[in-house]
C-alpha positions as a printed NumPy array, in Angstrom:
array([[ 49.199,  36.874, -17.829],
       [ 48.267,  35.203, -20.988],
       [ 47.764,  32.003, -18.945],
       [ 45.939,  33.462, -16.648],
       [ 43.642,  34.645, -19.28 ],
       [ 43.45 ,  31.322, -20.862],
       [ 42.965,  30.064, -17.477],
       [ 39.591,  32.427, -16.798],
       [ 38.18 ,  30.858, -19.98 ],
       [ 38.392,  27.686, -19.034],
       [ 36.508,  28.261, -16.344],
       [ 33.644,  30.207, -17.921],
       [ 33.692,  27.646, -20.976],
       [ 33.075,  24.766, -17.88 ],
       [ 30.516,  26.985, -15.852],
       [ 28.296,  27.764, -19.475],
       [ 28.76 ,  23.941, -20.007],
       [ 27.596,  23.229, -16.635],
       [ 24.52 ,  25.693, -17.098],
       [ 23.82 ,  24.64 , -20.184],
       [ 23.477,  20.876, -18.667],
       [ 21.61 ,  21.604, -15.629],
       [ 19.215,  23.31 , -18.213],
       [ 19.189,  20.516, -20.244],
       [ 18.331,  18.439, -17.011],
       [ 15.555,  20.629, -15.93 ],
       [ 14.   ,  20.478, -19.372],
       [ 13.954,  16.672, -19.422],
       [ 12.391,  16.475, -16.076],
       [  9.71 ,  19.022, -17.424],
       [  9.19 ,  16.789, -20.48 ],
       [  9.176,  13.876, -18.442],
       [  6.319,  15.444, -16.55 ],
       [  4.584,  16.24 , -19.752],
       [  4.523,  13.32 , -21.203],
       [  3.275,  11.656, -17.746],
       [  0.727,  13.947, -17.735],
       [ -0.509,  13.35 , -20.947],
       [ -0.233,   9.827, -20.445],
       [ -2.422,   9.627, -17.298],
       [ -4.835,  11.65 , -19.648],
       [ -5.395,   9.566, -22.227],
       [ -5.795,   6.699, -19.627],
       [ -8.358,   8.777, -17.812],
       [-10.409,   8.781, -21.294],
       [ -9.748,   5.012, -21.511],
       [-11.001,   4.779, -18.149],
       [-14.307,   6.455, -18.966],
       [-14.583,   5.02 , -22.438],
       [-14.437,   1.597, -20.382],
       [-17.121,   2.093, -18.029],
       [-19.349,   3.768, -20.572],
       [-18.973,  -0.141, -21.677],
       [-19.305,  -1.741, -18.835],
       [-22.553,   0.129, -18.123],
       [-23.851,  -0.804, -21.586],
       [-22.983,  -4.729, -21.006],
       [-24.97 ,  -4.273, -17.726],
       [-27.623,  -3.093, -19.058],
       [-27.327,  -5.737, -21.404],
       [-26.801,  -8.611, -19.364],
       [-30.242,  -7.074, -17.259],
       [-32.563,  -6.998, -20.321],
       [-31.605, -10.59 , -21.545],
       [-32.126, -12.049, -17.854],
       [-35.621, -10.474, -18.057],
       [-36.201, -11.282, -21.454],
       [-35.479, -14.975, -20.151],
       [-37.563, -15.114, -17.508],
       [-40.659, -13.506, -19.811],
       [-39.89 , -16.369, -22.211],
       [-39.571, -18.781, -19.32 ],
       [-42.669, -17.578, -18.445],
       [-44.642, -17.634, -21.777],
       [-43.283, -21.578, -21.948],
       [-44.609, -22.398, -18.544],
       [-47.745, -20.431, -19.955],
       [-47.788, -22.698, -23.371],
       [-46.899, -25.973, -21.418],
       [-49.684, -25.685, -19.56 ],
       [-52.194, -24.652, -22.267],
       [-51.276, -28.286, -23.862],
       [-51.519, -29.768, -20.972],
       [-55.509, -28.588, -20.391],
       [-55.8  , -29.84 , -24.22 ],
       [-54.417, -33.379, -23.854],
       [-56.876, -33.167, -20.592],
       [-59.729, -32.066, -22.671],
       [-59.117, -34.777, -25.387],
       [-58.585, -37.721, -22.921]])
């Protein structure tokens, strides 16, 4: 009977090991998902850190092609004032 015994424990040492890794297993796959999680978090922020940017360099990009074409225009605007002057001295 004493084997038998011994025998019983064996199998409840190898079904507590085989809990304790399937528990093991399950908390890995929920850390795994935590860590994903927080991962596609902190690329969401990225995300709208990055258009925040892009929306400023836009707005950028806007002002300095109209601040061109005022100072295209006050060139064409001075051109022509020294042109009427070199008329008016000839």
């Amino acid at each position: 009977m004493g084997a038998f015994m011994t025998q019983d424990k064996k199998h409840d040492l190898i079904q507590l090991l085989q809990l304790f890794v399937l528990a093991a297993g399950v908390g890995g796959f929920f850390i795994d998902i935590g860590k994903r999680s927080q991962l596609i978090d902190r690329t969401d922020k990225d995300l709208s850190e990055l258009k925040v940017i892009v929306q400023d360099l836009v707005k950028a990009q806007i002002q300095i092609s109209s601040n061109d074409a005022r100072h295209g225009a006050m060139l064409d605007d001075l051109k022509q004032r020294v042109i009427e002057l070199e008329r008016k001295k000839l």
